[in-house]
PyMOL Python script that loads the backbone (N, CA, C, O; Angstrom):
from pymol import cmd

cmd.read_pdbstr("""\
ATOM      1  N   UNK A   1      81.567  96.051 118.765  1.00  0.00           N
ATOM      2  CA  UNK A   1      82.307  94.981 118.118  1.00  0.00           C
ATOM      3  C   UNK A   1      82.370  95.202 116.607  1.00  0.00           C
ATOM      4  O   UNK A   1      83.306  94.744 115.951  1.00  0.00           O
ATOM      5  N   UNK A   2      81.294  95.961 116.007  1.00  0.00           N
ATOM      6  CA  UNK A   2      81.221  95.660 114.474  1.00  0.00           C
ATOM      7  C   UNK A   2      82.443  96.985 114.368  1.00  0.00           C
ATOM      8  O   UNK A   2      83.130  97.066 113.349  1.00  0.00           O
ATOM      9  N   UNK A   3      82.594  97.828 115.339  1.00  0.00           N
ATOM     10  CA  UNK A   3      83.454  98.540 115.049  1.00  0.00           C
ATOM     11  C   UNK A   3      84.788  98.456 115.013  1.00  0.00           C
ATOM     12  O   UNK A   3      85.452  99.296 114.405  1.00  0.00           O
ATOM     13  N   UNK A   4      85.175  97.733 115.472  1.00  0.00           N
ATOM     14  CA  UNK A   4      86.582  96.494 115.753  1.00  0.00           C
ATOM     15  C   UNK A   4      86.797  96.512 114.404  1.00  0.00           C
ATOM     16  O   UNK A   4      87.542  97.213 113.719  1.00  0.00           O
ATOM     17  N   UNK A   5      85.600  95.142 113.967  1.00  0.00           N
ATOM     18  CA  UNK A   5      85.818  94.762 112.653  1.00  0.00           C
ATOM     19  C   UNK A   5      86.314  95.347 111.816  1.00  0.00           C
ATOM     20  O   UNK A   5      87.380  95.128 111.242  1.00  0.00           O
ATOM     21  N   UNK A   6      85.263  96.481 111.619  1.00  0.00           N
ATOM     22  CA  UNK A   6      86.032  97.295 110.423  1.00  0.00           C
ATOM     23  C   UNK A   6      87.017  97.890 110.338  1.00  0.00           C
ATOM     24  O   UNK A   6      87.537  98.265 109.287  1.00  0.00           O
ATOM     25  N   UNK A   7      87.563  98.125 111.847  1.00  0.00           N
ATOM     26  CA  UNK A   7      89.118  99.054 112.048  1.00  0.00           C
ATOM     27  C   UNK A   7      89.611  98.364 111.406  1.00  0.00           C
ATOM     28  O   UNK A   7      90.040  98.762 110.322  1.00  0.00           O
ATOM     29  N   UNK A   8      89.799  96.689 111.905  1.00  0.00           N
ATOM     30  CA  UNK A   8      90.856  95.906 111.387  1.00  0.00           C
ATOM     31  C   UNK A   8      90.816  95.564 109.647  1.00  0.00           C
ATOM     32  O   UNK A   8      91.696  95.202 108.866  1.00  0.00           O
ATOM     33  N   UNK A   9      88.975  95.950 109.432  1.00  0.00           N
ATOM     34  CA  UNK A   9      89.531  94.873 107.587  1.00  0.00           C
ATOM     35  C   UNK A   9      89.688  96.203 106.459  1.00  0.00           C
ATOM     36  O   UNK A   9      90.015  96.114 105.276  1.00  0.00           O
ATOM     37  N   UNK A  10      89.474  96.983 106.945  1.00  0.00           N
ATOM     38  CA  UNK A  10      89.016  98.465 105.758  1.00  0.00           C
ATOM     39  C   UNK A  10      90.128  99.167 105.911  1.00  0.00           C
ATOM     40  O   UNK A  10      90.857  98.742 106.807  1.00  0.00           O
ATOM     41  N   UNK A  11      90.516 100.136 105.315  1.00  0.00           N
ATOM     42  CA  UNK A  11      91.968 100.809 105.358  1.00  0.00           C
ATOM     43  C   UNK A  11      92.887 100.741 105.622  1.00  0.00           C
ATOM     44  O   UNK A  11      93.467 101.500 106.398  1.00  0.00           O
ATOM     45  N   UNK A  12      93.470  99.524 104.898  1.00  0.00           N
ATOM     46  CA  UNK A  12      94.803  99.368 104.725  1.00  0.00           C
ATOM     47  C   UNK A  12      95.508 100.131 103.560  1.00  0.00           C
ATOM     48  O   UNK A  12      95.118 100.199 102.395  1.00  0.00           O
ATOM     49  N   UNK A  13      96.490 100.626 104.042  1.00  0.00           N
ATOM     50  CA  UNK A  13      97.468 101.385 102.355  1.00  0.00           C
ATOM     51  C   UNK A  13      98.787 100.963 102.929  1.00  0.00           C
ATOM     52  O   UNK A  13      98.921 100.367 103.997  1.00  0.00           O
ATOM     53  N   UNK A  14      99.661 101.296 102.191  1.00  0.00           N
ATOM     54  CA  UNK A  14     100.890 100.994 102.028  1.00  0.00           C
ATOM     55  C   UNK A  14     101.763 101.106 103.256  1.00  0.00           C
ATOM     56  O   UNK A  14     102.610 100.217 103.342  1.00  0.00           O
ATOM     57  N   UNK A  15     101.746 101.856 104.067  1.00  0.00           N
ATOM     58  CA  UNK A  15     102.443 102.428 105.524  1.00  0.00           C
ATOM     59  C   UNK A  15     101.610 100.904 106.376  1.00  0.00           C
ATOM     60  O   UNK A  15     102.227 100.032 106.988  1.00  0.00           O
ATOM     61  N   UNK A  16     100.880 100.931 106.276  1.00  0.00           N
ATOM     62  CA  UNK A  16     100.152 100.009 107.402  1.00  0.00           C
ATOM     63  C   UNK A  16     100.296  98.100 106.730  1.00  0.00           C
ATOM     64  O   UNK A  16     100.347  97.006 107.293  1.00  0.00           O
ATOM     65  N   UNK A  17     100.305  98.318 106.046  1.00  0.00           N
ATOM     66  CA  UNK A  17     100.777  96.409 104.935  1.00  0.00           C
ATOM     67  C   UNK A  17     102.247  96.768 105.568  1.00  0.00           C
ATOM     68  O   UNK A  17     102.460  96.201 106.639  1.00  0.00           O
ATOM     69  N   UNK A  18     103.299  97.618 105.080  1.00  0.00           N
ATOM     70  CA  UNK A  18     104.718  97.846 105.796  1.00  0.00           C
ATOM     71  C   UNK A  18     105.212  97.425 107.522  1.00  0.00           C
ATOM     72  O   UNK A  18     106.132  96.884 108.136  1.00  0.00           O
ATOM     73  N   UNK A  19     103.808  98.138 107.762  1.00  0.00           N
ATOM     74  CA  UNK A  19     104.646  97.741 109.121  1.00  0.00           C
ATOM     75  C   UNK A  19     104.232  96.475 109.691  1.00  0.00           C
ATOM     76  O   UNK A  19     104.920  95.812 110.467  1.00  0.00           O
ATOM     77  N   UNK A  20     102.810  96.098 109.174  1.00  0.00           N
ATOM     78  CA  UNK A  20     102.616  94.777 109.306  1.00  0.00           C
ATOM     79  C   UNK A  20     103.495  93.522 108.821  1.00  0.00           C
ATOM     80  O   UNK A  20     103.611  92.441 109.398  1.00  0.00           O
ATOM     81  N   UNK A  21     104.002  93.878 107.783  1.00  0.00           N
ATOM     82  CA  UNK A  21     105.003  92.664 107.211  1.00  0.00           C
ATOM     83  C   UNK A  21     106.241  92.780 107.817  1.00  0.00           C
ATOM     84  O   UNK A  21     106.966  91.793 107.936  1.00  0.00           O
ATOM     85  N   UNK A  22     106.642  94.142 108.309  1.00  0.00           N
ATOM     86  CA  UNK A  22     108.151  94.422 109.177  1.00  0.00           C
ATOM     87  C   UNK A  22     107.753  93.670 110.614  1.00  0.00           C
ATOM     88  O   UNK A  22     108.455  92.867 111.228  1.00  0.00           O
ATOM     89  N   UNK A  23     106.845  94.006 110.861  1.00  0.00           N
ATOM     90  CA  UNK A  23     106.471  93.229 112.597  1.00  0.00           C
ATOM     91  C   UNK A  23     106.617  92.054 112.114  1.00  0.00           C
ATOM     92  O   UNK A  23     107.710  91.596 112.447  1.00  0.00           O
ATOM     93  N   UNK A  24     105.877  91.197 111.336  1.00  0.00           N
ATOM     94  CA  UNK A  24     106.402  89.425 111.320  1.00  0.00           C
ATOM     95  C   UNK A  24     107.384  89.296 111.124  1.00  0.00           C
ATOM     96  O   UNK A  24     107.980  88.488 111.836  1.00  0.00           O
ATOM     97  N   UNK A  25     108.039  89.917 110.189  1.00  0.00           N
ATOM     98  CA  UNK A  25     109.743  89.676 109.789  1.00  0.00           C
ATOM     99  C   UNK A  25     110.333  89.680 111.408  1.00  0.00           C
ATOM    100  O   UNK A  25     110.711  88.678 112.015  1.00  0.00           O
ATOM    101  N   UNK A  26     110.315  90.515 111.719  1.00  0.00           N
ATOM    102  CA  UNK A  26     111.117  90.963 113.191  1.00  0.00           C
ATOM    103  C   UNK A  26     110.476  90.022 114.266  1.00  0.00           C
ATOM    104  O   UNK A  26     111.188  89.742 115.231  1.00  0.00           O
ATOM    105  N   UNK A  27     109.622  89.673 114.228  1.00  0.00           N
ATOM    106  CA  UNK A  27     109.095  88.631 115.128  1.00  0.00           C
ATOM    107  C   UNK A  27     109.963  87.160 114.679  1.00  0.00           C
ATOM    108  O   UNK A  27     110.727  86.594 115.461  1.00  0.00           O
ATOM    109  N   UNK A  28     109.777  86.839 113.742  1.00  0.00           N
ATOM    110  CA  UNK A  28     109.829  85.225 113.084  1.00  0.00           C
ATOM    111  C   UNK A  28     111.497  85.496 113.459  1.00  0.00           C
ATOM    112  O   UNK A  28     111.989  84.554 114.080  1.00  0.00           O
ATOM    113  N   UNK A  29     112.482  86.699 113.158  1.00  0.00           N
ATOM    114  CA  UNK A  29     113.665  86.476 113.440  1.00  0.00           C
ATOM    115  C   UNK A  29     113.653  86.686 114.815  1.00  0.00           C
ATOM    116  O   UNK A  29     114.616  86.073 115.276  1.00  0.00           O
ATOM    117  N   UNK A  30     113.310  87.001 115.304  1.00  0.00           N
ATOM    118  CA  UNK A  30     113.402  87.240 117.106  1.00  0.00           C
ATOM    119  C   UNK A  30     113.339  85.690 117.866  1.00  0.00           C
ATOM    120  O   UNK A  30     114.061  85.101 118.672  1.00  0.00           O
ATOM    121  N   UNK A  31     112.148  85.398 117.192  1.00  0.00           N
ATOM    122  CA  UNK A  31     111.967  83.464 117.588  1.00  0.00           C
ATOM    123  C   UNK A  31     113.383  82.749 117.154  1.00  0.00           C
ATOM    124  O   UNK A  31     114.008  81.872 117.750  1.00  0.00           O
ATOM    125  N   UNK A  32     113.673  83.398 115.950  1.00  0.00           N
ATOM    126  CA  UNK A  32     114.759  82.077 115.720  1.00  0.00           C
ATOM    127  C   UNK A  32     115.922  82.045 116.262  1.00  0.00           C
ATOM    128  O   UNK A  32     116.614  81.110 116.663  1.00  0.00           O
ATOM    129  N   UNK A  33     116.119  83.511 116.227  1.00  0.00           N
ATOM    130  CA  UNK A  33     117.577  83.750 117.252  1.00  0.00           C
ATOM    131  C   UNK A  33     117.606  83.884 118.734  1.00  0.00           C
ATOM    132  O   UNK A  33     118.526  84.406 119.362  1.00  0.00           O
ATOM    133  N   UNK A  34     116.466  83.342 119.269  1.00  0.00           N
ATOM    134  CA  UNK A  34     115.612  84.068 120.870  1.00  0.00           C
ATOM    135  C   UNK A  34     116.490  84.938 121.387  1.00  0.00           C
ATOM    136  O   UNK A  34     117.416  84.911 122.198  1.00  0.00           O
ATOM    137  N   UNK A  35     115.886  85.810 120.619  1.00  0.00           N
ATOM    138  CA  UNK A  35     116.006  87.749 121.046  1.00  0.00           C
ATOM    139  C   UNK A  35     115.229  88.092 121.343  1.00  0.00           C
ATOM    140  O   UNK A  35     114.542  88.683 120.510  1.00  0.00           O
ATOM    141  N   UNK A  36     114.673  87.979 122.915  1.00  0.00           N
ATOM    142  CA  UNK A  36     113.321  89.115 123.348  1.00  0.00           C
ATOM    143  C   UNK A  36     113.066  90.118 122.738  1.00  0.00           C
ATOM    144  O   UNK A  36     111.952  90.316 122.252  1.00  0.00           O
ATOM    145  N   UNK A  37     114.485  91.307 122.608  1.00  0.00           N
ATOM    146  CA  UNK A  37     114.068  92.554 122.195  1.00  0.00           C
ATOM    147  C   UNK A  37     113.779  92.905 120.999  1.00  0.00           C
ATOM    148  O   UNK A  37     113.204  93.955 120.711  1.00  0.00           O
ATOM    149  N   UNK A  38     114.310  91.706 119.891  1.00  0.00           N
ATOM    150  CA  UNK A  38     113.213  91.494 118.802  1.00  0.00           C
ATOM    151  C   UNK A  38     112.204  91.362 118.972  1.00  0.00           C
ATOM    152  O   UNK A  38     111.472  92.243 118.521  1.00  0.00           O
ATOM    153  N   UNK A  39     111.639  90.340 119.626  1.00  0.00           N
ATOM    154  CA  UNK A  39     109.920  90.593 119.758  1.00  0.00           C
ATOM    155  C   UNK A  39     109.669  91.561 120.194  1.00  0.00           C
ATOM    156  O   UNK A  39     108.738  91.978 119.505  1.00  0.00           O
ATOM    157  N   UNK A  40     109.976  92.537 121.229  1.00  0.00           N
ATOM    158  CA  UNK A  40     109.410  93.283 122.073  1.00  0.00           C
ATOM    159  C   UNK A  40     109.229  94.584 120.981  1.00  0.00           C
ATOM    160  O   UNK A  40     108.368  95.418 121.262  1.00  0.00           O
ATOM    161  N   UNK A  41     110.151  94.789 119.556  1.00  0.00           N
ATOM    162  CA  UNK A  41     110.246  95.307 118.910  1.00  0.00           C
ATOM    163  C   UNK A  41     109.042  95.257 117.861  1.00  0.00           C
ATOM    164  O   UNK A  41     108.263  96.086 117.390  1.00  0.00           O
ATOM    165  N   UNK A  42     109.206  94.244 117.758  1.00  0.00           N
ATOM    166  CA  UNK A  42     108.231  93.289 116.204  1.00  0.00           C
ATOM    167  C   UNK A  42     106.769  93.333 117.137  1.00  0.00           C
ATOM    168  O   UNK A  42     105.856  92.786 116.518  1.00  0.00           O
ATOM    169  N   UNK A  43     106.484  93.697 118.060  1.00  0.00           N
ATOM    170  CA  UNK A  43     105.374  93.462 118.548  1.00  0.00           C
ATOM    171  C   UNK A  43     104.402  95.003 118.512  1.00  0.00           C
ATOM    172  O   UNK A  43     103.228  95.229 118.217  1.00  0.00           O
ATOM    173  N   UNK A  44     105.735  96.020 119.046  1.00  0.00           N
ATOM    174  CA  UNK A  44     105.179  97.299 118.508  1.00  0.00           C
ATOM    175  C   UNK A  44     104.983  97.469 117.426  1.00  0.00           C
ATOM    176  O   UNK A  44     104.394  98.545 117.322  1.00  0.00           O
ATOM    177  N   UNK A  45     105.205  96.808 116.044  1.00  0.00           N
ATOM    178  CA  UNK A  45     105.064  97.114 114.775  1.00  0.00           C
ATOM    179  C   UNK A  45     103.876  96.366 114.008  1.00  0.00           C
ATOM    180  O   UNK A  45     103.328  96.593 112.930  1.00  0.00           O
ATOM    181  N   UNK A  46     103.641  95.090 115.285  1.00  0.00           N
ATOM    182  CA  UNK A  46     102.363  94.474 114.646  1.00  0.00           C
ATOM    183  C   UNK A  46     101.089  95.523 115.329  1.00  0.00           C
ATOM    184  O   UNK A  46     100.147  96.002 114.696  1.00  0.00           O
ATOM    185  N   UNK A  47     101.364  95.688 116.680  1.00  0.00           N
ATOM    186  CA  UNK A  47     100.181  96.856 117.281  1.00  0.00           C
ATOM    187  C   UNK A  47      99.706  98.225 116.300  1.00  0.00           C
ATOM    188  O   UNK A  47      98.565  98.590 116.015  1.00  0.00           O
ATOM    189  N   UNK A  48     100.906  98.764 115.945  1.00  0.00           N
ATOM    190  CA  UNK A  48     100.518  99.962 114.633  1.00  0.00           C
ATOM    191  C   UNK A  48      99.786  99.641 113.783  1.00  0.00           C
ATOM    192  O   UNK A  48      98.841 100.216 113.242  1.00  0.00           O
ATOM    193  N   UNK A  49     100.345  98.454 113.626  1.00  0.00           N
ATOM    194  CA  UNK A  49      99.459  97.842 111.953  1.00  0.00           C
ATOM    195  C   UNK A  49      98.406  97.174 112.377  1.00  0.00           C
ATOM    196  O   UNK A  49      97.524  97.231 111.520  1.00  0.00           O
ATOM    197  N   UNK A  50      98.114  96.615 113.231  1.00  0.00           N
ATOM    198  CA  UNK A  50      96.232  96.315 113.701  1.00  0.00           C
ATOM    199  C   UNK A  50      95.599  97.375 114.000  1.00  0.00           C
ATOM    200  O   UNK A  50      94.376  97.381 113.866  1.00  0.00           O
ATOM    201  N   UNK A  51      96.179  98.347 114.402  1.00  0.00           N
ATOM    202  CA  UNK A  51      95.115  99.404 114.868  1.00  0.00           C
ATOM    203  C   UNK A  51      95.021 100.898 114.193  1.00  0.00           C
ATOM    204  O   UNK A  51      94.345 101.921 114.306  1.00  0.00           O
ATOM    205  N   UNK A  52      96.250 100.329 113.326  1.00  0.00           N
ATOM    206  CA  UNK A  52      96.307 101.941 112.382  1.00  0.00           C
ATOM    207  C   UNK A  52      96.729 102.993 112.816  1.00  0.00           C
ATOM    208  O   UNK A  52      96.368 104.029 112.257  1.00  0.00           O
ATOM    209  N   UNK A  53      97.669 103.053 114.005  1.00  0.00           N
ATOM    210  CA  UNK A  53      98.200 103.666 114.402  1.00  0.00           C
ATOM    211  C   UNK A  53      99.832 104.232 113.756  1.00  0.00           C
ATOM    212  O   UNK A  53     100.427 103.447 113.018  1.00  0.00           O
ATOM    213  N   UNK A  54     100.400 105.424 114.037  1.00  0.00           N
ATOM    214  CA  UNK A  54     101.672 105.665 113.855  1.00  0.00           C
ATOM    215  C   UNK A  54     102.447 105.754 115.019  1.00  0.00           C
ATOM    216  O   UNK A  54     102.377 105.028 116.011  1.00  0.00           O
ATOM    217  N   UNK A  55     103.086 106.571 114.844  1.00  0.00           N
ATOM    218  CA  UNK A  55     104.351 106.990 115.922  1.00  0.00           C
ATOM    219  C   UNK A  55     103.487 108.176 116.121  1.00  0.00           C
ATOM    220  O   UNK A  55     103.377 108.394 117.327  1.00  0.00           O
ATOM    221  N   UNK A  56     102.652 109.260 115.197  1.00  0.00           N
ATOM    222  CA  UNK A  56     102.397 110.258 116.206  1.00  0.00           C
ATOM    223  C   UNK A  56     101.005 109.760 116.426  1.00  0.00           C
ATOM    224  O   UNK A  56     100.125 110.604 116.255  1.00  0.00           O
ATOM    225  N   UNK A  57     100.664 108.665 116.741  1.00  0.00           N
ATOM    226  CA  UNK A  57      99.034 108.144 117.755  1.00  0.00           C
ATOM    227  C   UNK A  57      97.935 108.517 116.561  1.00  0.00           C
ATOM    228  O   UNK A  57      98.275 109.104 115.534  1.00  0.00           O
ATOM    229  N   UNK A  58      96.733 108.145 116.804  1.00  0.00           N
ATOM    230  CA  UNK A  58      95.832 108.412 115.968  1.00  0.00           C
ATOM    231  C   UNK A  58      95.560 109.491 115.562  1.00  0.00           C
ATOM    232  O   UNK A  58      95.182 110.541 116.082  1.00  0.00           O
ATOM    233  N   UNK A  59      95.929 108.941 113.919  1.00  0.00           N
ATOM    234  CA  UNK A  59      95.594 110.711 112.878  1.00  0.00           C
ATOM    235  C   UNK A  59      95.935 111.720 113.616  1.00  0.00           C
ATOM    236  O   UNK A  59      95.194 112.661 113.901  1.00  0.00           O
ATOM    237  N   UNK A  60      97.322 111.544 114.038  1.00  0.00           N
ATOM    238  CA  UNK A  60      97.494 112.853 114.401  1.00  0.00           C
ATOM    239  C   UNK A  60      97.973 114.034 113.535  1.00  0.00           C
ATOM    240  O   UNK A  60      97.761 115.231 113.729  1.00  0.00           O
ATOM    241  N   UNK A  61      98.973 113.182 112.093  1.00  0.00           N
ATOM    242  CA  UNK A  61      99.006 113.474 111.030  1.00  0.00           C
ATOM    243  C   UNK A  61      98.334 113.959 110.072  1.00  0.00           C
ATOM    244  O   UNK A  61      98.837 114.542 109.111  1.00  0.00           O
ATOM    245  N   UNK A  62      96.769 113.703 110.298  1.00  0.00           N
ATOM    246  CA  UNK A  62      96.167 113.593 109.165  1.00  0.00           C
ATOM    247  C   UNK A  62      95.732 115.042 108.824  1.00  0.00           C
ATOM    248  O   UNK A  62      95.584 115.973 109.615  1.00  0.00           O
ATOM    249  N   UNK A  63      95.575 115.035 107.604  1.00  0.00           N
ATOM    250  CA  UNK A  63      95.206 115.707 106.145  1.00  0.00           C
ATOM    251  C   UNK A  63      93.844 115.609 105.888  1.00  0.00           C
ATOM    252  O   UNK A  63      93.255 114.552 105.662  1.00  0.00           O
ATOM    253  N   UNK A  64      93.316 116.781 105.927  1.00  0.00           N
ATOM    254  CA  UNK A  64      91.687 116.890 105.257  1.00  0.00           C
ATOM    255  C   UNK A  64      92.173 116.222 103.960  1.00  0.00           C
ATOM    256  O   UNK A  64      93.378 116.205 103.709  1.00  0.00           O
ATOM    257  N   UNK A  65      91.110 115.572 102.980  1.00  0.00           N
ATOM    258  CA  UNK A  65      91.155 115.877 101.627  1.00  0.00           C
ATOM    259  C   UNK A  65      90.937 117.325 101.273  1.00  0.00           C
ATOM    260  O   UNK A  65      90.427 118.285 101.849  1.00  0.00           O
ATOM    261  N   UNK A  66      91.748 117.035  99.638  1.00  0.00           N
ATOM    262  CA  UNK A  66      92.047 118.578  98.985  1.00  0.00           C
ATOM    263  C   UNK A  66      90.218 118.665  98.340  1.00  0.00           C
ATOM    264  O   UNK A  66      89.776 117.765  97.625  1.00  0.00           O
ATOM    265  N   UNK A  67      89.627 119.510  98.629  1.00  0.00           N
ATOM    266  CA  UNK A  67      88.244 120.304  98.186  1.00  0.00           C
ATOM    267  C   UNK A  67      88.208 120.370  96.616  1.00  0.00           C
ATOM    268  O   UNK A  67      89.130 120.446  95.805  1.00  0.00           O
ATOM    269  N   UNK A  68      87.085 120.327  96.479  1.00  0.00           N
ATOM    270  CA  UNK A  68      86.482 120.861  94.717  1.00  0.00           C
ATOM    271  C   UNK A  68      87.416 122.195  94.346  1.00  0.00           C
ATOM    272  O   UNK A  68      87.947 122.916  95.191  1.00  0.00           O
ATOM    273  N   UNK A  69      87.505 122.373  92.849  1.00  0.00           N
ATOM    274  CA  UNK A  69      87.924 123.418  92.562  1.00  0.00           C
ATOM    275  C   UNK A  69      87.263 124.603  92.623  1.00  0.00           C
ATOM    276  O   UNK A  69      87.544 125.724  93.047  1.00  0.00           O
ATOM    277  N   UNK A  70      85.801 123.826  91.814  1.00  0.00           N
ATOM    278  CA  UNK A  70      84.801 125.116  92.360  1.00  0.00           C
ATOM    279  C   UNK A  70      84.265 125.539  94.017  1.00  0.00           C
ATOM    280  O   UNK A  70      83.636 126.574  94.237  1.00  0.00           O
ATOM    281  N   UNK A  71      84.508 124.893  94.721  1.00  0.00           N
ATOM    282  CA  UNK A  71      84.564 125.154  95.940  1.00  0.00           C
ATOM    283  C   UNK A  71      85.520 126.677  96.378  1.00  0.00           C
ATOM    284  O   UNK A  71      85.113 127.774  96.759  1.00  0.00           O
ATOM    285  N   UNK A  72      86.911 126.168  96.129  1.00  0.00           N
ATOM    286  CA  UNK A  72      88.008 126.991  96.104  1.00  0.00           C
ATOM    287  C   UNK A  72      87.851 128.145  95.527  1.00  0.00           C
ATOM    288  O   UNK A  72      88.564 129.095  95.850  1.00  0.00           O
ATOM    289  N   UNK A  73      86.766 128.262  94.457  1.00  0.00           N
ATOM    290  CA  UNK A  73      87.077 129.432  93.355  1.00  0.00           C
ATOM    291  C   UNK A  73      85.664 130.210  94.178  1.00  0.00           C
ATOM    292  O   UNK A  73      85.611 131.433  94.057  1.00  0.00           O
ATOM    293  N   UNK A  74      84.896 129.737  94.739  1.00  0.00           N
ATOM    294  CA  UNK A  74      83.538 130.491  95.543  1.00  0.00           C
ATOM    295  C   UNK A  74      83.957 130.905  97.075  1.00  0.00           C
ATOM    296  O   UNK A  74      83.490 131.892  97.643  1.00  0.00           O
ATOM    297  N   UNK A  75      84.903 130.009  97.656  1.00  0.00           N
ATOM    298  CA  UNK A  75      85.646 130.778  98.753  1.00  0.00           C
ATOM    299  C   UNK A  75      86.494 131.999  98.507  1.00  0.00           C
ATOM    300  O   UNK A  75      86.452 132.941  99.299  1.00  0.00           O
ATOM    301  N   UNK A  76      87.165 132.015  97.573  1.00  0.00           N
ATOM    302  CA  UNK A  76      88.075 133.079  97.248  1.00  0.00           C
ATOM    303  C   UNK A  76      87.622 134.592  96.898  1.00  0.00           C
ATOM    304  O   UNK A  76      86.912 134.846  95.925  1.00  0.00           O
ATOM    305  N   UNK A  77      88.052 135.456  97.692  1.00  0.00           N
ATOM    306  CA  UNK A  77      87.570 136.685  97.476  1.00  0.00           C
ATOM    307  C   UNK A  77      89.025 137.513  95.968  1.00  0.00           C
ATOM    308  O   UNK A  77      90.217 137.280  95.772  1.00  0.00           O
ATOM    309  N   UNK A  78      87.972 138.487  95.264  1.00  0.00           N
ATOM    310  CA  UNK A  78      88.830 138.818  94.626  1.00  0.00           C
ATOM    311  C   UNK A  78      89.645 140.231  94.796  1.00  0.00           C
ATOM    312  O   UNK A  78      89.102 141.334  94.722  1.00  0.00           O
ATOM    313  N   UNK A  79      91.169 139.989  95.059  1.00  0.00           N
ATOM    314  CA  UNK A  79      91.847 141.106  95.160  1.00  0.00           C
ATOM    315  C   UNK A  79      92.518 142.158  94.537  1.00  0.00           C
ATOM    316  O   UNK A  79      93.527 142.053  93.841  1.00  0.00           O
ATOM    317  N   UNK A  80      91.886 143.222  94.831  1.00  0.00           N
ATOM    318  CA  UNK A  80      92.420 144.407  94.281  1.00  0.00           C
ATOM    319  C   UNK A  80      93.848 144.909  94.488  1.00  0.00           C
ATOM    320  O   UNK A  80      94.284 144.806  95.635  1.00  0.00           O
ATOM    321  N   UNK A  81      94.469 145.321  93.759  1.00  0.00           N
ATOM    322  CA  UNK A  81      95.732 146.010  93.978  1.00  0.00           C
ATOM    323  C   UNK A  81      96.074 147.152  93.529  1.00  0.00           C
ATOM    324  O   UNK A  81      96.220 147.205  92.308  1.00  0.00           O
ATOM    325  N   UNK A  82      96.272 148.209  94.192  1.00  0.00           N
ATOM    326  CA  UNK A  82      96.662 149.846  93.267  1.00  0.00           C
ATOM    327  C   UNK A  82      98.103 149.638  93.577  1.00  0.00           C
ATOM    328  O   UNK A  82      98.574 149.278  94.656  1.00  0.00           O
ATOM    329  N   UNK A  83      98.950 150.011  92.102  1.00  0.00           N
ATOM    330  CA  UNK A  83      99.980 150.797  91.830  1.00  0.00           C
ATOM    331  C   UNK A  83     100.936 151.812  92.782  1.00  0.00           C
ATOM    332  O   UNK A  83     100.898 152.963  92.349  1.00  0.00           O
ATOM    333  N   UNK A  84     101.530 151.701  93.620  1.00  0.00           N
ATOM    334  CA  UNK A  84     101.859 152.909  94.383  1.00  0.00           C
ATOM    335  C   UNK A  84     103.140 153.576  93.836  1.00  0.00           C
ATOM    336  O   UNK A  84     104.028 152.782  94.148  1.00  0.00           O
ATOM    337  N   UNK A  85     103.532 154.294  93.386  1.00  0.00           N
ATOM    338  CA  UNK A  85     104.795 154.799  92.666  1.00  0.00           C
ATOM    339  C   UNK A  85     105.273 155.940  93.915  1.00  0.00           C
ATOM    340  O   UNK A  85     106.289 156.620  93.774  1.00  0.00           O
TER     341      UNK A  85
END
""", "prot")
cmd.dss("prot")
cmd.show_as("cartoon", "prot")
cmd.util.cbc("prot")
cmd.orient("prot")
C-alpha cells in the first residue's frame, strides 16, 4: 500500500499534470454533452496520469540519466591514429 501512495503523490512533471488535466477536460465535456466515447476517452487519459503510464506502458521510454563527466573521461580509452598516405 505505501507503495501505491507514493506512485500516486511523487513524480509528477509536465507530460503527466497534461494528461491529467486533458482527462478531466474530456470527461467534464463528455458529461455535458453525454458522449460515452468522451468518457471512454477521458478515462484512458486519467488512467496514464494516475499511474504514470504512457502509450508505450511503463518506462518503456526511459532514459538512464546522463553520468559524471569524470566518469566519462575514466571510461574512455585513448585513441591512436597513424597517417596512412
Amino acid at each position: 500500500m505505501n507503495s501505491l501512495k507514493q506512485r500516486l503523490l511523487t513524480n509528477w512533471h509536465v507530460a503527466r499534470i497534461t494528461r491529467a488535466v486533458l482527462g478531466l477536460l474530456v470527461l467534464i465535456m463528455g458529461i455535458q454533452m453525454h458522449d460515452w466515447s468522451a468518457g471512454l476517452i477521458s478515462l484512458v487519459f486519467i488512467y496514464m496520469a494516475v499511474t504514470n503510464t504512457g502509450c508505450c506502458g511503463v518506462q518503456e521510454c526511459y532514459t538512464p540519466a546522463r553520468k559524471d563527466k569524470d566518469t566519462l573521461q575514466q571510461n574512455t580509452n585513448e585513441i591512436d591514429y597513424e597517417e596512412v598516405k
